[in-house]
C-alpha positions in Angstrom: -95.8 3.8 67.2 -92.6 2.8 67.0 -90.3 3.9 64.1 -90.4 1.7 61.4 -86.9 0.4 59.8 -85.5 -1.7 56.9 -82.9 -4.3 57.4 -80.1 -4.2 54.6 -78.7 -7.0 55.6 -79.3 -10.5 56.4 -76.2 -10.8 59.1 -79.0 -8.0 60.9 -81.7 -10.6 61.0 -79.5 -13.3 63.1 -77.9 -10.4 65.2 -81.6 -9.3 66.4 -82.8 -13.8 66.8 -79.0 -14.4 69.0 -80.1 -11.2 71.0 -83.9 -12.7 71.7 -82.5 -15.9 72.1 -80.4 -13.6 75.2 -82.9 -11.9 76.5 -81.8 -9.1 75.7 -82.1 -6.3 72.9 -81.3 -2.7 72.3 -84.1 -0.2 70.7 -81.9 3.0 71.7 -79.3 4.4 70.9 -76.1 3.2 72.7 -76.2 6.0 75.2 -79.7 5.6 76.4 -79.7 1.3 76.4 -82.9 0.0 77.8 -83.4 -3.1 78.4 -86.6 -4.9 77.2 -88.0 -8.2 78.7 -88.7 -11.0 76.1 -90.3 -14.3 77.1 -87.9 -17.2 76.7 -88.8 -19.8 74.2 -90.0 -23.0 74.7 -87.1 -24.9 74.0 -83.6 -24.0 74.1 -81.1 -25.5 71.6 -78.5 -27.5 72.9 -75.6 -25.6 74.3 -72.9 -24.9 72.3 -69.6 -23.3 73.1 -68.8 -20.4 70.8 -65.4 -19.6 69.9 -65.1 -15.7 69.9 -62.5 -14.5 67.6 -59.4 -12.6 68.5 -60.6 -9.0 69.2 -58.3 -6.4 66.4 -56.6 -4.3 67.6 -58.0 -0.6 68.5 -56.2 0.8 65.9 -57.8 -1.3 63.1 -61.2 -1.2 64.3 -64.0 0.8 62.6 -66.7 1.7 64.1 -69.9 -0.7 62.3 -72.2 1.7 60.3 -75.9 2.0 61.9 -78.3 -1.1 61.0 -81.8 -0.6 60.5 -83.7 -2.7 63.6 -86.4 -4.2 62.3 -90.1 -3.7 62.9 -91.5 -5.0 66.5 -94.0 -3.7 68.8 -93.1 -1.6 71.8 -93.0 -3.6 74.9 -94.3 -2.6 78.3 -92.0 -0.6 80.3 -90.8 -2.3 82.8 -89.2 -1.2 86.3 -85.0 -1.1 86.8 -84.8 -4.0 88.7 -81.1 -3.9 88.6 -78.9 -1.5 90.2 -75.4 -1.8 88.2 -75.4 0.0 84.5 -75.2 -2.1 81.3 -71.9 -2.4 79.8 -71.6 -1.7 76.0 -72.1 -4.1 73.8 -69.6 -6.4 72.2 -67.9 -5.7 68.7 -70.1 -7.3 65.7 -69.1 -10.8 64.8 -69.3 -10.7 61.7 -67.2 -7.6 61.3 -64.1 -9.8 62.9 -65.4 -12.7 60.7 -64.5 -10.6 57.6 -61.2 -9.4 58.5 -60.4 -12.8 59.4 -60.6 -14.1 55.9 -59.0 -11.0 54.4 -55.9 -11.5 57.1 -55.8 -15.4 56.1 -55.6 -13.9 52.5 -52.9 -11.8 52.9 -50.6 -13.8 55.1 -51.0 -17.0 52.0 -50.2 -14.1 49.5 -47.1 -12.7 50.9 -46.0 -16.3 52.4 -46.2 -17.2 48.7 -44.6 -14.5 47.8 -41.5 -14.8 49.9 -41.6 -18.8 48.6 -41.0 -17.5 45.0 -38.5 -14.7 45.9 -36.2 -17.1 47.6 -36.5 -20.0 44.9 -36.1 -17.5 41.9 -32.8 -15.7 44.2 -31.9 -19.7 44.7 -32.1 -20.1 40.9 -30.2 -17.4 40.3 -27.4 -18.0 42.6 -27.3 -21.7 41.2 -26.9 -20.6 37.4 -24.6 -17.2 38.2 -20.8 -18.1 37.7 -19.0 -16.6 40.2 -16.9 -13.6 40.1 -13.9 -13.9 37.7 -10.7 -13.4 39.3 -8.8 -9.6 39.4 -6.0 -11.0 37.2 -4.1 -7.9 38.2 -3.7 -8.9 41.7 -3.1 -12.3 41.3 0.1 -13.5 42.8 1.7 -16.9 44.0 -0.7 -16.7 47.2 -3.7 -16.9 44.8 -5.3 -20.1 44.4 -4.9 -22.1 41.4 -7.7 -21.8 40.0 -7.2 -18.2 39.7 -3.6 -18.7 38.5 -4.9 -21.1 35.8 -7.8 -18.6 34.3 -5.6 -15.3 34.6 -2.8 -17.9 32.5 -5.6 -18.8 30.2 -6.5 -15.2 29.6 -3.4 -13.7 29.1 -2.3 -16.9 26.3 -5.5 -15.3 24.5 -3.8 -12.5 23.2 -0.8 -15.0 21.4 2.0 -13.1 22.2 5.1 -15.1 22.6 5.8 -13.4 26.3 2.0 -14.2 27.2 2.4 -17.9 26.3 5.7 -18.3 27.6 4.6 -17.2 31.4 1.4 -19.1 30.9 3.5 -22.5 30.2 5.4 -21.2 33.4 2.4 -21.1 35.3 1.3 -24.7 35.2 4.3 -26.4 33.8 5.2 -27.2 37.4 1.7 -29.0 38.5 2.0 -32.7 39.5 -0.5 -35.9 38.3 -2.1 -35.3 41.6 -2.9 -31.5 41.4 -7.2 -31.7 41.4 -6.3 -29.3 38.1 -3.8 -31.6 36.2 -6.4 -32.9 33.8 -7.4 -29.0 32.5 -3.8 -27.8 32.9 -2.4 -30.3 30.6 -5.2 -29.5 28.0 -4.4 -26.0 27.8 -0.3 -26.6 28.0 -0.8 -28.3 25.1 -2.5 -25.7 23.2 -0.2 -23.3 24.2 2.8 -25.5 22.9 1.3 -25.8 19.8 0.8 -22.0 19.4 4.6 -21.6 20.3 5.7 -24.1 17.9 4.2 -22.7 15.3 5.2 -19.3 16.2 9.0 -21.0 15.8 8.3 -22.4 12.7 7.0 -19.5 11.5 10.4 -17.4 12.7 12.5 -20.4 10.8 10.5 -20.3 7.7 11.4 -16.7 7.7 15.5 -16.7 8.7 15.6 -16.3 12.3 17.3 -19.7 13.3 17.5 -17.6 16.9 14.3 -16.7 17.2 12.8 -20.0 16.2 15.1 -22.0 18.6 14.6 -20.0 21.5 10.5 -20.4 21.2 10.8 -23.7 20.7 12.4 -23.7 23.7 10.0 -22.6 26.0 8.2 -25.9 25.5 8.9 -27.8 29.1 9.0 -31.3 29.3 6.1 -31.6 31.3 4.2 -30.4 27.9 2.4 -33.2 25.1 4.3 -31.7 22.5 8.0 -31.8 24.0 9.2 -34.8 22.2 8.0 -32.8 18.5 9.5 -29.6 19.8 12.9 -31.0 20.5 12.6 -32.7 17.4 11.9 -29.7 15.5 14.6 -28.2 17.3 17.3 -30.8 16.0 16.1 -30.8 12.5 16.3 -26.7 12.1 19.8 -26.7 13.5 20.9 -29.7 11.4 19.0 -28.4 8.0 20.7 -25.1 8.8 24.2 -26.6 9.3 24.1 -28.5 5.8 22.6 -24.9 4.5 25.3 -22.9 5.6 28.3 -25.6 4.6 26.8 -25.7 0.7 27.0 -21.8 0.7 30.8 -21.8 2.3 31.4 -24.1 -1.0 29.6 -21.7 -3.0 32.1 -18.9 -1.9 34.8 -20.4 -2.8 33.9 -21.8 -6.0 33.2 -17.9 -6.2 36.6 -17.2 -5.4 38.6 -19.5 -7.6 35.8 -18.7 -10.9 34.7 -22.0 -10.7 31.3 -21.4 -12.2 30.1 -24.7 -12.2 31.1 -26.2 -8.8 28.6 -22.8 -8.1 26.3 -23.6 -10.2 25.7 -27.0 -9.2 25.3 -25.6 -5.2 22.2 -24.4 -6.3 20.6 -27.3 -6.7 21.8 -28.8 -3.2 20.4 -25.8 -1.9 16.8 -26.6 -3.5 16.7 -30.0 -1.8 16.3 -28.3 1.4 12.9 -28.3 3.0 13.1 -24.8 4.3 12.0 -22.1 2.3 14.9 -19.7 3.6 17.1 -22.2 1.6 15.0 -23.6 -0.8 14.1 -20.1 -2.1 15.9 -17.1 -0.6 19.2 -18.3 -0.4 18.8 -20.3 -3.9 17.5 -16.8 -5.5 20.5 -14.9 -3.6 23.4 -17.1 -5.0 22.0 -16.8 -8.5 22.0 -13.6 -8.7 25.7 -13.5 -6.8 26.7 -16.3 -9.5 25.4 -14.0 -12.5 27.3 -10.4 -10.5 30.4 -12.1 -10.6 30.7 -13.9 -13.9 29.4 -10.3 -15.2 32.8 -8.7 -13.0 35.2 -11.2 -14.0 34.2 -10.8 -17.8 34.7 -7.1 -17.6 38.1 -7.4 -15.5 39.7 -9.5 -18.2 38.4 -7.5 -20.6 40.1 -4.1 -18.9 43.0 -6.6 -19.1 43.2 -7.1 -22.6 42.7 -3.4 -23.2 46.0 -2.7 -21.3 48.1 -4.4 -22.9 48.1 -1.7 -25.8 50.0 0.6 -23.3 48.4 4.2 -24.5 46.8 6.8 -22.5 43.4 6.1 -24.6 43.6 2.2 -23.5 44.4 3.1 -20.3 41.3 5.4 -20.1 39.1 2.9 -21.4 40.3 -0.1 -18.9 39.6 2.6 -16.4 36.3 3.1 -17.2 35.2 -0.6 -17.9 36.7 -1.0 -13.8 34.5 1.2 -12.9 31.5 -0.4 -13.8 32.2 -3.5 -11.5 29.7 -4.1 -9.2 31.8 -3.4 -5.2 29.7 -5.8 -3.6 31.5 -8.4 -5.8 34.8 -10.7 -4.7 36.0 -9.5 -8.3 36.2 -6.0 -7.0 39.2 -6.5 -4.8 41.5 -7.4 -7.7 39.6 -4.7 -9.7 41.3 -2.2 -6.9 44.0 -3.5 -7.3 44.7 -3.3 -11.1 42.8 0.2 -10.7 45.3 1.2 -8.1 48.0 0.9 -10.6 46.4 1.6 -14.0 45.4 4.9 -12.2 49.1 5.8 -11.6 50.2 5.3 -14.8 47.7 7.4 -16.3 48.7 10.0 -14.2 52.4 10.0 -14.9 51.3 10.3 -18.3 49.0 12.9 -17.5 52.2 14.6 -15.9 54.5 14.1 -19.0 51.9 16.2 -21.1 51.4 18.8 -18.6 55.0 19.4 -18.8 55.1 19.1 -22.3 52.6 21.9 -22.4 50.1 19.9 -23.7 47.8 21.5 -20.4 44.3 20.1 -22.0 45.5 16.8 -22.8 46.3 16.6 -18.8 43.5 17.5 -17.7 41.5 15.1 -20.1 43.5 12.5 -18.7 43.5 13.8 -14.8 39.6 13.7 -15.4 39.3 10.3 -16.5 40.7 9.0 -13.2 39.1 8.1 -10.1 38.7 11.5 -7.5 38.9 9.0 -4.9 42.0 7.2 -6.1 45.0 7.1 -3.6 47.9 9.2 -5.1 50.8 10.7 -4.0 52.9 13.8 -5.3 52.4 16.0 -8.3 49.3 13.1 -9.5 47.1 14.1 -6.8 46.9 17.8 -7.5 46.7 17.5 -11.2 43.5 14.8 -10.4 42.0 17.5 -8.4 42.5 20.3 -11.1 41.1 18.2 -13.8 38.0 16.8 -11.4 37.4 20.3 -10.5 37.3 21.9 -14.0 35.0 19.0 -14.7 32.8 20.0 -12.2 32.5 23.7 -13.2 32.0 23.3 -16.6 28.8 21.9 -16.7 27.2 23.1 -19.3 24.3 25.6 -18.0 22.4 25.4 -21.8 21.4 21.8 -20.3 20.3 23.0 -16.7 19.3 26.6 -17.1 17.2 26.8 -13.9 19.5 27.4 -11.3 19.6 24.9 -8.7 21.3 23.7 -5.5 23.2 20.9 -7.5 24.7 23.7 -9.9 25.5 25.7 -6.3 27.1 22.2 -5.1 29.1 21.6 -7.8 31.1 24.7 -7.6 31.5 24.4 -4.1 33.0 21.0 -4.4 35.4 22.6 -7.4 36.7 25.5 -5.3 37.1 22.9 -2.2 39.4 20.9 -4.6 41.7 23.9 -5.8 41.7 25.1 -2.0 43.8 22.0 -1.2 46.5 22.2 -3.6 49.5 24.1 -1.9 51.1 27.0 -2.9 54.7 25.0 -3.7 52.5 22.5 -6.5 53.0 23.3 -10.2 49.7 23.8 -10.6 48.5 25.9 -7.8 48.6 29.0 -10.3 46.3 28.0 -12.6 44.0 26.8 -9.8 43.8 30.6 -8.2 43.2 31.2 -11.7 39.9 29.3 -11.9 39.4 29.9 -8.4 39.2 33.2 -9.0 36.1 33.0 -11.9 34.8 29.9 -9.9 33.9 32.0 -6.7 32.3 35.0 -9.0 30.1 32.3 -10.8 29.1 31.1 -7.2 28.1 34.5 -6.4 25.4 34.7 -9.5 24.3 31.7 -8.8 23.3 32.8 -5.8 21.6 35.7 -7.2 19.9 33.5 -9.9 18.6 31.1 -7.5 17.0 34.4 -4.8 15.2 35.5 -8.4 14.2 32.4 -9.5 12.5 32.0 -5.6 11.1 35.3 -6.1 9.9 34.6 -9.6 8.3 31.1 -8.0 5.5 32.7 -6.5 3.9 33.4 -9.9 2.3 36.8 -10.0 3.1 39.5 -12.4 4.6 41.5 -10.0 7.0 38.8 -8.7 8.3 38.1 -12.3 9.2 41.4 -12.8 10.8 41.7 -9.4 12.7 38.7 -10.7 13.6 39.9 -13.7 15.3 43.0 -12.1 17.3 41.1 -10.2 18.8 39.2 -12.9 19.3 42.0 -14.6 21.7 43.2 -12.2 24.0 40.6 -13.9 26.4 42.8 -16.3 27.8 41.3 -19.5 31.1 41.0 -17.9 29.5 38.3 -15.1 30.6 34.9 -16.1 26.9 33.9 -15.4 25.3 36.3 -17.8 24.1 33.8 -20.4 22.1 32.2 -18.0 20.8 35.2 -16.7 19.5 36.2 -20.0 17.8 33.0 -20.5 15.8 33.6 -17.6 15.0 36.8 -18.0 13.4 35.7 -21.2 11.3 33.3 -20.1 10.2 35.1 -17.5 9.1 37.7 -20.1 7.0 34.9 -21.5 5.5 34.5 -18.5 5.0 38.0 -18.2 2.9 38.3 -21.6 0.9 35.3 -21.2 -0.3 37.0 -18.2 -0.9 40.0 -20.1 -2.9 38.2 -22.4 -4.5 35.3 -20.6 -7.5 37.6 -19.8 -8.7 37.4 -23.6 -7.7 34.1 -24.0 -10.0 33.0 -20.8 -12.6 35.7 -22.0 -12.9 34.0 -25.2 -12.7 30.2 -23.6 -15.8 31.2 -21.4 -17.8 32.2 -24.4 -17.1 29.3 -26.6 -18.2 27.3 -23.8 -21.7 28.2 -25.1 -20.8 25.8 -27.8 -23.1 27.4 -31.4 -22.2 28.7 -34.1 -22.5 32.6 -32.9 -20.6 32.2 -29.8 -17.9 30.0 -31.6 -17.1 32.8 -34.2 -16.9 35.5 -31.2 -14.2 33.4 -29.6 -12.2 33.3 -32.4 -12.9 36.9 -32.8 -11.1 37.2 -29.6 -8.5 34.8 -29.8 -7.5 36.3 -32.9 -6.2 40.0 -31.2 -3.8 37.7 -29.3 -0.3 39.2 -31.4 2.0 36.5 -33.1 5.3 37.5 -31.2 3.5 36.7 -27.9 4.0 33.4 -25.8 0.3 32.9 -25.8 -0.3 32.9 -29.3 0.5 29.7 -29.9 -2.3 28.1 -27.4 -4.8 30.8 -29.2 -4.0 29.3 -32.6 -4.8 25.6 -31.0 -8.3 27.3 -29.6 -8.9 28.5 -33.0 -8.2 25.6 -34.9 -10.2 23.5 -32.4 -13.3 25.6 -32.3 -13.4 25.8 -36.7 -13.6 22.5 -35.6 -16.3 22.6 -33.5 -17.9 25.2 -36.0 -18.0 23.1 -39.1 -19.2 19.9 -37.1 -22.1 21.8 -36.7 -22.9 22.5 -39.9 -21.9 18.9 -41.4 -23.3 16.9 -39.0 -26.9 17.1 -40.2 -25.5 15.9 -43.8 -23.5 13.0 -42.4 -26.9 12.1 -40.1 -28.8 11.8 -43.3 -26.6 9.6 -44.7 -26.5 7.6 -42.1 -30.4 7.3 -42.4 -30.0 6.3 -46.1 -28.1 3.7 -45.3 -30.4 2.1 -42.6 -32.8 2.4 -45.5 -30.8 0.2 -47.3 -30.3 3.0 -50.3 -26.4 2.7 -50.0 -26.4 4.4 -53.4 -27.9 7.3 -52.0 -26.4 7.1 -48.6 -22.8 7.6 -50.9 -23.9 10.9 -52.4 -24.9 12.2 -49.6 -21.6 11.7 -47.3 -19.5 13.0 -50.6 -21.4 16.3 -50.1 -19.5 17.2 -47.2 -16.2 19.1 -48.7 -12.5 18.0 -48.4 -10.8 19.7 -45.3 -13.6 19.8 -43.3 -13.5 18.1 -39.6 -16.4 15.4 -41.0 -14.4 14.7 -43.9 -12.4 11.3 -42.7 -15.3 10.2 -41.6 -17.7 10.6 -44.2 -15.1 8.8 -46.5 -15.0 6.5 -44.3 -18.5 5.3 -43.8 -18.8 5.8 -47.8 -16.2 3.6 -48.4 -17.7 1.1 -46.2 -20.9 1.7 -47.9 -19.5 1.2 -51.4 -18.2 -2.3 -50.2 -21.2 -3.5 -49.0 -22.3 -2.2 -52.6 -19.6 -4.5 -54.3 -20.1 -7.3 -52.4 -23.8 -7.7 -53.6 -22.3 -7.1 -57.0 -19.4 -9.5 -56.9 -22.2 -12.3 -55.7 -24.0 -11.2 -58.7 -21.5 -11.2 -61.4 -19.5 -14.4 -60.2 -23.4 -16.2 -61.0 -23.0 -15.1 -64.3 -19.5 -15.8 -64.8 -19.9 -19.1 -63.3 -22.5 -20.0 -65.9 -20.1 -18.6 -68.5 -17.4 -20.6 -67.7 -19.8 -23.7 -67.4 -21.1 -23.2 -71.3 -17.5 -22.8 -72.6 -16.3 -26.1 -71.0 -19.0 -27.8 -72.6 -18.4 -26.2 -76.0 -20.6 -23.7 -76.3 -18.2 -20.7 -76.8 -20.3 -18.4 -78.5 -23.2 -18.8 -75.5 -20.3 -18.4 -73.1 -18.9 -14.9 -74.5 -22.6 -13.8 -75.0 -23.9 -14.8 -71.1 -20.1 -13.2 -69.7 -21.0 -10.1 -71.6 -23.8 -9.5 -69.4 -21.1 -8.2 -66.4 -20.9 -4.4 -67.1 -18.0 -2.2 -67.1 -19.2 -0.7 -64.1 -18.8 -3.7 -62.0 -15.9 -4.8 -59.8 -15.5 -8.3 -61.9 -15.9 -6.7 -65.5 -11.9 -7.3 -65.8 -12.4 -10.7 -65.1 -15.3 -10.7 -67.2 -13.7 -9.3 -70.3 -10.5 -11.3 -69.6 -12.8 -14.4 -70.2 -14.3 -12.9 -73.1 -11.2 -12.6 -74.7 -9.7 -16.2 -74.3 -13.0 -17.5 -75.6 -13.0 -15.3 -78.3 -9.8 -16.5 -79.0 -10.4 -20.2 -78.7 -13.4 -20.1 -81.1 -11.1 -18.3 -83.7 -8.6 -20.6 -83.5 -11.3 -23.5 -84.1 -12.8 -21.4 -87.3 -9.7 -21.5 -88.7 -9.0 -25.2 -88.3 -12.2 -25.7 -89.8 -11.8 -23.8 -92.7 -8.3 -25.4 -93.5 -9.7 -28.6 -93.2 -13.0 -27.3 -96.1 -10.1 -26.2 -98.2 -8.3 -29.9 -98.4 -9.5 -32.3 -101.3 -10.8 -35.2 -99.7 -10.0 -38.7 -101.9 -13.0 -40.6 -102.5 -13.5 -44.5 -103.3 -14.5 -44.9 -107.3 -17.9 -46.6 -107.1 -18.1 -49.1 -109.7 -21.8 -49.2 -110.3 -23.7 -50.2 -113.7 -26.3 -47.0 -112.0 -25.3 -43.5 -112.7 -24.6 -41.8 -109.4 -25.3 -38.2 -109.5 -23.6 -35.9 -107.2 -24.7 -32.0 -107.0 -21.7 -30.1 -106.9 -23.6 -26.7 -105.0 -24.9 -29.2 -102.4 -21.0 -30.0 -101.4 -19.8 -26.7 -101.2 -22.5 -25.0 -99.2 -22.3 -27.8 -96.7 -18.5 -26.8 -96.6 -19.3 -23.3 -95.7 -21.8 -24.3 -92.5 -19.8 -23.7 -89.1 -22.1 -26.0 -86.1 -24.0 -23.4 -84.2 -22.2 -23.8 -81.3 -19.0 -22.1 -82.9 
């Protein structure tokens, strides 16, 4: 029996028909092929040529997995009829028919894919701008193009330089360049930026500046025409600026204050801010300068004319105040030039008349810098230098450079007057005591370095230094005022230990560690230079202390008066004692309390009153004094109260008494002629008399 077998697939069922339809089949294995005889069919379909596929390649080609034959009968063995071998059998079809369609497949997908990749690269190369130009290698043999965007992106930065060679660039470029159109659009914009830039430079003085970046506006530019006219009204505007201020000057010069004044408001008509403003607000103040010289020159003038040493001094001294940047000045020199020699002759006359501090009183009062000649001179440099020397040291006790200088610049002046001058002797003489002050001072100011540094030690070093200073040393005095306060320093050292110790403690801020600080402060001794800042402590934490214990009292009150028992909220703010640090403010809020108090009272009382003074107007005086009466004398209106009392009491006195002169008058009566007895009753008339209306 022949082995049976499954087909898997239905491609095997028309691969075993097409190899019956042949003749032809293979039970075996493909090296033992047998060939088994089949009987042809009855009918044979029409021939058709079949297209065989394109064998793969050898490389791709896989060998087909075994597929199950299926079930048929063994045939007779039949003899080899043929002598020649069978060849193998061809590839599967269907195997090539499958790798066919996936082949198809892939040559669509990766014809589609090179499609796409050169449309998106096309798409990309369409919307890329192209490189932008090296603007640093850019030279004449660049194109234009590049010339015109390395101009355009230097003019971004709006330097003056940057515009100016970008208008340069293009300025040059005729109607038919293919970029006339966008050069002219951006020559234009850089015109404007450079005629603002000049506009800018005139609005702010520089006439130069603004003329020569006005000026690199060609004439190939839109905005030539305004430049140039720009151009032509800055240098006219500036022209009619500069003529009003030559007028100015010398209405200056001939103190013509008006012509000067009236410049300035020429100058205010201008429309350029440098005029209108800065120069306007720089002749003003000239105009005010030299009124303000010329007054005081005339008035040196006038003090002159009294011819004495003391006038002389004063005129001096009112020149001197002259402002130099004035045209007044130059006839101030002048008049000073001579008033100074004057003076000095006379200071001469009392040198020789042995008046030798008189001299130098008036040798001081005239100027160092003063141009003299002979004897004047040298008696100017004595006097300046004593003046110099004798500054007085109570005023500047720390030594200083400026103390150092001013010596220096006395013993300079004596060191030029010659030996064959009257007054070189006394100059040696102060020489002399002027160089030995300039050697202390230079021992003051090496302690008072070494006494800058702070520390105990250093102030002691200090003080030994100046202590080296004997009582002969024309510098001792100063010397012992330093050493004294550098003994200060030296004992609050000493003593700022306590002081901080008890600082830190009453940081604690109770009652316990408050009296412990002033425990401490306390030991600090009354003779030393801290004791003063340990009183202030002490005082301050009392203070503290007493706040503490009142502050509960004064928070009461406070509570009372929220209550609204103002009465109550009184006594208890007056508990807290006079001197006490809560004292000026509890009497304050009481007497805030006690007003609101009196102003409920005053509303009260002035009701009464009011109805008071109503009744007495209408007559009823008695009513009136009884209803005012009600005000007590407690109250803040019971002056006024009793004040009313007493004029009403007054006014319904003064009506009693007219009514009882008037009872007391005999009153005439008509006779009654009557045949009928009238009878009067005499008691009836007098009691009636007697009888006041209630209202009085």
């Amino acid at each position: 029996m022949p082995k049976k077998s499954t087909l898997q697939d239905p491609g095997d069922a028309i691969r075993a028909n097409s190899r019956r339809e042949l003749s032809w089949h293979v039970d075996q294995p493909q090296d033992r092929v047998a060939l088994h005889p089949i009987s042809p069919p009855k009918a044979l379909p029409p021939f058709q040529p079949i297209t065989r596929p394109r064998p793969r390649p050898a490389t791709q080609e896989m060998p087909p997995p075994p597929a199950a034959q299926p079930p048929q009968t063994a045939p007779a063995p039949v003899a080899d009829t043929s002598s020649h071998s069978i060849a193998p059998p061809r590839p599967r079809p269907q195997k090539r028919r499958r790798g066919r369609g996936w082949s198809i497949s892939l040559l669509l997908f990766v014809g589609m894919g090179i499609t796409g990749g050169v449309g998106v690269l096309s798409l990309i190369w369409l919307t890329t701008l192209p490189p932008a130009a090296d603007c640093g290698r850019v030279s004449q043999l660049s194109s234009d193009a590049e010339q015109l965007y390395c101009a355009r992106a230097a003019a971004q930065s709006g330097d003056v330089e940057d515009l100016k060679n970008a208008v340069e660039q293009v300025q040059g470029w005729s109607e038919q360049h293919l970029l006339y159109a966008e050069a002219q659009l951006w020559l234009g914009r850089w015109s404007q930026s450079l005629l603002d830039m000049a506009q800018q430079r005139y609005a702010n003085s520089d006439l130069k500046g603004a003329l020569e970046v006005a000026g690199y506006i060609p004439e190939t530019s839109p905005l030539y025409a305004e430049a140039q006219g720009a151009i032509a009204l800055w240098q006219e505007e500036w022209q009619r600026g500069e003529a009003v201020l030559a007028t100015a000057q010398a209405a200056l010069q001939q103190q013509d204050w008006d012509t000067a004044s009236a410049q300035l408001l020429v100058l205010g008509q201008l429309e350029a801010p440098y005029w209108r403003e800065q120069q306007v607000a720089v002749l003003t103040e000239q105009i005010l300068a030299e009124r303000t010289a010329w007054t005081a020159l005339q008035e040196a003038r006038k003090q002159v004319g009294r011819d004495d040493a003391q006038s002389l001094e004063g005129a001096i001294a009112q020149l001197q105040s002259i402002n130099p940047q004035t045209q007044v000045w130059q006839s101030a020199m002048a008049e000073l030039q001579g008033w100074g020699e004057t003076l000095a002759e006379l200071g001469l006359t009392r040198w020789r008349e042995g008046d030798t501090l008189g001299a130098l009183e008036i040798a001081q009062a005239i100027p160092p810098k003063l141009p003299l000649t002979g004897e004047a001179q040298y008696l100017v440099r004595l006097g300046h230098a004593q003046h110099l020397a004798a500054a007085d040291v109570t005023l500047d006790w720390q030594p200083s450079v400026g103390q150092i200088w001013r010596l220096q610049e006395a013993i300079a002046a004596l060191q030029q007057i010659p030996t064959t001058s009257a007054f070189y002797a006394p100059a040696q003489a102060n020489l002399d005591q002027w160089q030995q002050q300039l050697v202390d001072l230079g021992q003051l100011q090496w302690a008072s370095a070494i006494a800058s540094v702070g520390s105990r030690s250093a102030l002691e070093t200090a003080q030994y230094q100046a202590s080296q200073l004997g009582l002969e040393r024309p510098r001792r005095l100063q010397a012992q005022t330093l050493l004294a306060h550098w003994g200060q320093q030296i004992e609050r050292l000493r003593d700022m230990p306590l002081f901080n110790r008890a600082q830190g403690i009453a940081a604690a801020a109770d009652i316990p560690a408050l009296q412990r600080a002033i425990a401490l402060a306390e030991r600090v001794p009354a003779e030393r230079a801290l004791f003063a800042d340990a009183q202030g402590a002490i005082a301050t934490w009392v203070a503290q202390i007493q706040t503490i214990e009142d502050q509960p009292i004064l928070d009461q009150a406070q509570t009372y008066a929220r209550e609204g028992d103002l009465q109550q909220a009184i006594r208890e703010a007056r508990r807290i004692q006079p001197g006490r640090a809560l004292t000026a403010e509890a009497q304050q809020l009481a007497q805030t309390w006690q007003a609101d108090i009196d102003r409920v009272l005053i509303a009260e009382d002035r009701r009464i009153l009011d109805q008071a003074t109503t009744l007495a107007a209408s007559g009823s005086l008695s009513q009136a004094i009884d209803t005012a009466a009600q005000v007590g004398r407690d109250r803040p209106l019971s002056g006024e109260a009793r004040a009313a009392i007493n004029q009403w009491e007054a006014e319904r006195a003064a009506i009693w008494q007219q009514w009882e002169a008037e009872a007391q008058e005999p009153v005439y009566e008509e006779p009654t002629y009557s045949n009928d007895p009238v009878y009067s009753d005499p008691g009836a008339d007098a009691s009636a008399a007697d009888t006041y209306p209630a209202d009085y």
